[in-house]
C-alpha positions as a printed Julia matrix, in Angstrom:
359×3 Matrix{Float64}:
 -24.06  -75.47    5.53
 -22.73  -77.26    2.85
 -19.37  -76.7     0.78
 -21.31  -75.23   -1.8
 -22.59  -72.64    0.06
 -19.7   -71.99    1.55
 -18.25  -71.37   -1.85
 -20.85  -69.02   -2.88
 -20.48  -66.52    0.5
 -16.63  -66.51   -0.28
 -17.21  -65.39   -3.77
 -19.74  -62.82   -2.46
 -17.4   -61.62   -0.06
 -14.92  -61.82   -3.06
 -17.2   -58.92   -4.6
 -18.21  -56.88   -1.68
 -17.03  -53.86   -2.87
 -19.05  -50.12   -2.34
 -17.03  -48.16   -5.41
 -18.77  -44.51   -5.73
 -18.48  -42.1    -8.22
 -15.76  -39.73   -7.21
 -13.61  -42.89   -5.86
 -10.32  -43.34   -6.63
  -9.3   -46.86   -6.91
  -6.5   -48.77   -8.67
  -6.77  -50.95  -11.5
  -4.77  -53.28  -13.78
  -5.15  -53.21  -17.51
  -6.52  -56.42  -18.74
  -7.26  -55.38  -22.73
  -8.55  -53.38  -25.0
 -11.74  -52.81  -27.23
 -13.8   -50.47  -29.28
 -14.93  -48.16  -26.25
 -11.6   -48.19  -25.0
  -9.4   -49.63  -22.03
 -10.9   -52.63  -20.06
  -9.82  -52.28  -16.43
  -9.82  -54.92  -13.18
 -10.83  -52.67  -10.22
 -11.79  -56.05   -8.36
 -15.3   -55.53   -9.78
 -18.26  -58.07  -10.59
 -17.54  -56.53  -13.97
 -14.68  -55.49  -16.01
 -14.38  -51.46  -16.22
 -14.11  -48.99  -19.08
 -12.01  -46.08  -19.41
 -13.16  -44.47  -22.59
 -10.28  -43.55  -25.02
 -11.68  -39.76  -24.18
 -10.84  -40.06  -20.5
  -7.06  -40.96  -21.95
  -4.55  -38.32  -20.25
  -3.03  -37.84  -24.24
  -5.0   -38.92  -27.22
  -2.26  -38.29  -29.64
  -0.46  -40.82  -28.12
  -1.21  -44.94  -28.84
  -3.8   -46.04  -25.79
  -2.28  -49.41  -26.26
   0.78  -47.86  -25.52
   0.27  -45.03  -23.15
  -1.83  -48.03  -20.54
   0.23  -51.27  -20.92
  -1.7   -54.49  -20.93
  -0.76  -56.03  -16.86
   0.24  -52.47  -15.42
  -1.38  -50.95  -12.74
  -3.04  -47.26  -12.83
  -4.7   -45.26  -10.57
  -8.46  -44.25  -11.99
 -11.5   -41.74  -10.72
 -15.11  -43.29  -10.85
 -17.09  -40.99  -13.25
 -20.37  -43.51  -13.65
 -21.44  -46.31  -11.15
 -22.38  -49.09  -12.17
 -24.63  -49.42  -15.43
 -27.58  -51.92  -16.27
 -24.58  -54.78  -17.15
 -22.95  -53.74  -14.2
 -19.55  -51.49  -15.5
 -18.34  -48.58  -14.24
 -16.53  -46.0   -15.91
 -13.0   -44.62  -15.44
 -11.13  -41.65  -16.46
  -7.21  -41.35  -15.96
  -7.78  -37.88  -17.65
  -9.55  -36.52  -14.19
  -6.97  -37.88  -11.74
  -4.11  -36.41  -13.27
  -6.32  -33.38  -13.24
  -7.05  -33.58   -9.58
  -3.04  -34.12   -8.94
  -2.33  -30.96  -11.01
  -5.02  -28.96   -9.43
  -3.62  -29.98   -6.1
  -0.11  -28.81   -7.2
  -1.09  -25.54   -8.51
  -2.86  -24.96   -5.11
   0.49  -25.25   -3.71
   2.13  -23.1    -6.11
  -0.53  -20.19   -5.56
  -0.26  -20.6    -1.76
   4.24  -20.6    -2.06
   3.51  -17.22   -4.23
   5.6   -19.68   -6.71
   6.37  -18.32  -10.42
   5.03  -21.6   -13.13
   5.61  -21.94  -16.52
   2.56  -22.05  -18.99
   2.41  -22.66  -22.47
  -0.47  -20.68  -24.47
  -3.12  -22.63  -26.28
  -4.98  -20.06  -27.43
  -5.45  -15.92  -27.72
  -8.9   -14.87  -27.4
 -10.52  -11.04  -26.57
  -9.61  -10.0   -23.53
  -6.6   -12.34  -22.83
  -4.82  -15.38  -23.91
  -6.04  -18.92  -22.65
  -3.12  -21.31  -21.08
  -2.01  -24.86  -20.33
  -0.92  -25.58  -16.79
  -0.19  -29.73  -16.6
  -3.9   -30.01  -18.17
  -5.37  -27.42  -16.5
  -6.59  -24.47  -18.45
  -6.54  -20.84  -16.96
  -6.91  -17.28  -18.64
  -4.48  -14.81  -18.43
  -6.41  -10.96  -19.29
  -4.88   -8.62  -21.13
  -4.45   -6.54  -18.24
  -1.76   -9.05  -16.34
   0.11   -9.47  -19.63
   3.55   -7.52  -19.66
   3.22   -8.02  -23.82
   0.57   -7.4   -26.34
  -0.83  -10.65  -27.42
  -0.05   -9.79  -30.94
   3.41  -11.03  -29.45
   2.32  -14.25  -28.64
   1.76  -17.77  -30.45
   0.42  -20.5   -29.69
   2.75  -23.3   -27.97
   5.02  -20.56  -26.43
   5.58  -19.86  -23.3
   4.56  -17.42  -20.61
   6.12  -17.33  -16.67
   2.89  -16.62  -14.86
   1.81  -16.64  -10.98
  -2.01  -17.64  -10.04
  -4.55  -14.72   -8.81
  -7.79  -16.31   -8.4
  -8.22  -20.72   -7.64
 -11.54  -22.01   -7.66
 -11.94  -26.07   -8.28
 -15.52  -25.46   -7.84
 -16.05  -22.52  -10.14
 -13.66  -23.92  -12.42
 -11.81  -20.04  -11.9
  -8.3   -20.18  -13.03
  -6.9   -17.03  -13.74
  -3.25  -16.53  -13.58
  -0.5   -12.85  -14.35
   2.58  -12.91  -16.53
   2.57   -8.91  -15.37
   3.05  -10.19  -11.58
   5.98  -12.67  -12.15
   7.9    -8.97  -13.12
   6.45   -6.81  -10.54
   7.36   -9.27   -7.91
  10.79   -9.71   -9.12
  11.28   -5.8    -9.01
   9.93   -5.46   -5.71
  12.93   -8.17   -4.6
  15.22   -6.05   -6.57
  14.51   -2.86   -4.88
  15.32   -4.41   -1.39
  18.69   -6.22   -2.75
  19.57   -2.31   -4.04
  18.57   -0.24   -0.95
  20.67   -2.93    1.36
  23.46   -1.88   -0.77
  23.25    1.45   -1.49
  24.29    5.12    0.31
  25.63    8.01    0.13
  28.96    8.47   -1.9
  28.7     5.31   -4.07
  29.33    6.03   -7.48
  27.16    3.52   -9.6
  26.27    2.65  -12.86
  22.5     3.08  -14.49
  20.44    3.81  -17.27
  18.49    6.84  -18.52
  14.8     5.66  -18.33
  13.01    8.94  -18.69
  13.05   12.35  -18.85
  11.65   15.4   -17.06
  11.12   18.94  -16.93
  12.77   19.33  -13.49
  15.53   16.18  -14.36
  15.96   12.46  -15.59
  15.0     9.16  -13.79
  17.58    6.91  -14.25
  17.29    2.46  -13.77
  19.91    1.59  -11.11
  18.78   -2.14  -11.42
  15.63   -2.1    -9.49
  14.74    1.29   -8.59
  14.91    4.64  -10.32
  16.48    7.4    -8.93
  16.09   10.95   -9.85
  18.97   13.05  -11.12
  17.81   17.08  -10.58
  18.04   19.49  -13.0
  20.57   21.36  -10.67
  22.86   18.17  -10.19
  23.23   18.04  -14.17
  26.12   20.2   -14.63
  28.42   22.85  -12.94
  27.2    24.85  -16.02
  23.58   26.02  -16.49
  21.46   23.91  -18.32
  18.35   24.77  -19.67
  16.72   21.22  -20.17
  18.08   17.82  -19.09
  17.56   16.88  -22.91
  20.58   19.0   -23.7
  23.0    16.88  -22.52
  20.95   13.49  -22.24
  18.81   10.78  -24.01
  17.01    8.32  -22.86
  18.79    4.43  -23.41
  22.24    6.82  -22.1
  24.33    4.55  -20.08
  25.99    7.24  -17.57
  27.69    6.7   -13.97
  26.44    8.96  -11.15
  26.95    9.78   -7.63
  24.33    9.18   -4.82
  24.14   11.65   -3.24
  21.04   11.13   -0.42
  19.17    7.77    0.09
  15.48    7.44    1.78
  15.22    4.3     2.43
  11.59    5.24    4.09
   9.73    6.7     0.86
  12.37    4.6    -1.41
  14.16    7.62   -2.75
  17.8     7.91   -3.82
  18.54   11.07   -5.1
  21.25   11.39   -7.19
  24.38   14.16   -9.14
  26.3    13.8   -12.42
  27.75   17.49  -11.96
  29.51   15.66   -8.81
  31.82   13.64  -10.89
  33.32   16.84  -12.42
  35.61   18.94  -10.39
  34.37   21.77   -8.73
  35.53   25.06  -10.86
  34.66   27.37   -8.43
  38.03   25.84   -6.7
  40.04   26.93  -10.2
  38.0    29.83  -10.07
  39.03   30.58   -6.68
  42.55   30.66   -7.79
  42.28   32.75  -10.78
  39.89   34.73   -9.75
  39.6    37.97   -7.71
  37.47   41.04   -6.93
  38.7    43.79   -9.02
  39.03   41.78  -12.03
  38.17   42.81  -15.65
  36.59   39.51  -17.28
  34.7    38.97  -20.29
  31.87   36.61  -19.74
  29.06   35.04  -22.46
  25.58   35.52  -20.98
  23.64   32.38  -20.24
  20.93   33.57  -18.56
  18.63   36.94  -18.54
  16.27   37.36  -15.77
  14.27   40.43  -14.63
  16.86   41.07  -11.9
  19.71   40.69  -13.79
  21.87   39.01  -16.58
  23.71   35.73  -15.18
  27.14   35.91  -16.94
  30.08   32.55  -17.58
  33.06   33.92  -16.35
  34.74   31.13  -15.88
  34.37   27.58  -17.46
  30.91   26.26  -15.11
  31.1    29.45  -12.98
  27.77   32.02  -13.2
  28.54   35.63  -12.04
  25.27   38.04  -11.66
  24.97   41.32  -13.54
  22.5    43.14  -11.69
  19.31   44.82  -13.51
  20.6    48.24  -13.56
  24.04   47.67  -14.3
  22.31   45.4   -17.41
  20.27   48.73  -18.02
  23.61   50.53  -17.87
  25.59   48.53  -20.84
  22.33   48.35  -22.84
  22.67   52.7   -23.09
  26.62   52.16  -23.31
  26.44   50.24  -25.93
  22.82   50.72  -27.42
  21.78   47.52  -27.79
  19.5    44.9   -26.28
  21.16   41.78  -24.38
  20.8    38.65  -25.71
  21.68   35.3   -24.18
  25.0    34.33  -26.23
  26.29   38.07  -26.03
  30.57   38.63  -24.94
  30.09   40.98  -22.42
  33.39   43.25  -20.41
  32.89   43.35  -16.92
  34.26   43.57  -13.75
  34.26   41.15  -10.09
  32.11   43.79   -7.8
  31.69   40.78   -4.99
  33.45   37.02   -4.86
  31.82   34.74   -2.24
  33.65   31.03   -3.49
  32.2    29.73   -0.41
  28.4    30.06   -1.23
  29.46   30.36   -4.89
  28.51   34.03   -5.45
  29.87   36.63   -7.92
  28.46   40.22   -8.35
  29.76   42.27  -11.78
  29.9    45.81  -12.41
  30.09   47.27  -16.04
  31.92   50.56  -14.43
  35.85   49.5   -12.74
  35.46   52.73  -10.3
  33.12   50.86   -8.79
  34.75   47.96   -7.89
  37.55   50.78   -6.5
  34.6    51.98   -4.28
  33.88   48.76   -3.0
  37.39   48.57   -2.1
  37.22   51.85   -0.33
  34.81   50.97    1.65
  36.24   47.32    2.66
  39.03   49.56    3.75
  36.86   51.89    5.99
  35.38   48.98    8.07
């Protein structure tokens, strides 16, 4: 074999190369022309990478790939008829992103996208390159809130490289986050605590109020010592009020809780300036078909029964209203289950006393 032939294996083994379309391969700049970047991949031929295949157009190619530097490229056409193949910087970065957000979706991780576009049924976003959809229905605000270039904190739902599926939640970033803060507030809470919340909404039966995480309900009955006929008489929602918990279930993630608790008890006063016998006058707060519920006392009820209401009304010929001073007199006084019975007639409370006396 001569020299020369040795010469012309070398240079054949030079340029033994099996580059595929898919391959990633490293390449050094070596110019520039009209179709865009030339590229040494240790080709027969110099390779293209097509100003489109750039990873930013509005940037300078000559700048952005610097003549003598090194890149990493993906093969997107073999070899043509003059022998060049054809690069794209645009679909590695891709591929590095889309790797990246795979491990973001399979860490749970929260990412930060900016929207490039609102469309019907959602708003589209930009992930490092990668576009996704967010619908309207994971979107904790009405796209008429967003603009284009802002920015949304969104987790990934649905992954596909091969269905091009991206589709990502701004609404699950916040339910997550108040799933972690109902754990961090049931570690810390119980019975007794006096805490600090905000009214969040408003019932029949009582208000819910925002502890920082969870809502607990304040009853109707835990509202006041007094009677109150709706929680919207002495509440709003967006009230900042402290309350007492007063039962925590940490099974069904309940905390119940009292504002009437943070008042002294006036059935104590009552207690002490009260006593059977006594003539009171009382305002009537409540008229049932039992019976007239009478204030006696600042916060303390008394009951007027049905047919000693029946017995003032042909006293006095009139009709009880709620809002009516009525005279009466302590029949009964239980402060220990917080009971009061009145009597419209004082002999009778000298009866009762008769016959406490015969027992």
């Amino acid at each position: 074999m001569t020299s020369k032939d040795n010469d012309f294996e070398e240079l054949l083994k030079k340029y033994d190369y099996n580059f595929r379309k898919g391959d990633l391969v490293k390449g050094i700049v070596c110019g520039y022309d009209s179709q865009g970047v030339m590229v040494d991949i240790g080709a027969k031929t110099i390779a293209v990478m097509p100003a489109r295949e750039a990873v930013d157009n509005s940037e300078a190619i000559e700048v952005k790939y610097e003549k003598g530097k090194e890149y990493e490229f993906l093969i997107i056409r073999e070899e043509d008829e003059d022998g060049k193949f054809l690069l794209s910087r645009k679909k590695v970065d891709f591929a590095y992103a889309w790797k990246e957000l795979e491990k973001a979706k399979e860490a749970d991780q929260t990412i930060l996208g900016t929207v490039a576009g609102i469309v019907k049924g959602g708003v589209l976003v930009d992930i490092s390159g990668v576009r996704g959809f967010v619908p309207s229905s994971q979107l904790r605000v009405k796209e008429s809130e967003l603009e284009v270039g802002g920015k949304l904190e969104l987790k990934i739902l649905t992954l596909d490289a091969q269905q091009n599926n991206f589709i990502l939640s701004n609404k699950k970033v916040f339910d997550d986050s108040a799933v972690e803060a109902r754990k961090l507030v049931f570690s810390q809470i119980e019975p007794g605590q006096v805490v600090k919340g905000d009214v969040v909404r408003i019932t029949d039966f009582g208000a819910f109020i925002d502890l920082g995480g969870i809502d607990g309900l304040l009853p109707l009955s835990q509202l006041s010592w007094r009677w109150i006929d709706h929680p919207t008489d002495i509440l709003n929602v967006g009230d900042k009020i402290d309350v007492e918990v007063i039962a925590v279930d940490h099974d069904k993630q309940r905390v119940s809780l009292s504002l009437k608790n943070l008042e002294p008890d006036p059935w104590v006063e009552a207690e002490k300036n009260i006593k059977e016998g006594d003539k009171v006058q009382g305002t009537v707060t409540r008229i049932r078909h039992f019976g007239a519920f009478v204030e006696v006392f600042p916060g303390v009820e008394a009951l007027l029964p049905h047919s000693e209401v029946v017995e003032l009304q042909n006293e006095k010929d009139c009709i009880l209203q709620v809002g009516d001073k009525v005279d009466t007199f302590i029949l009964k006084f239980n402060p220990t289950d917080k009971r009061i019975a009145l009597t419209v007639k004082e002999e009778k409370t000298h009866e009762h006393g008769n016959e406490d006396e015969k027992e």
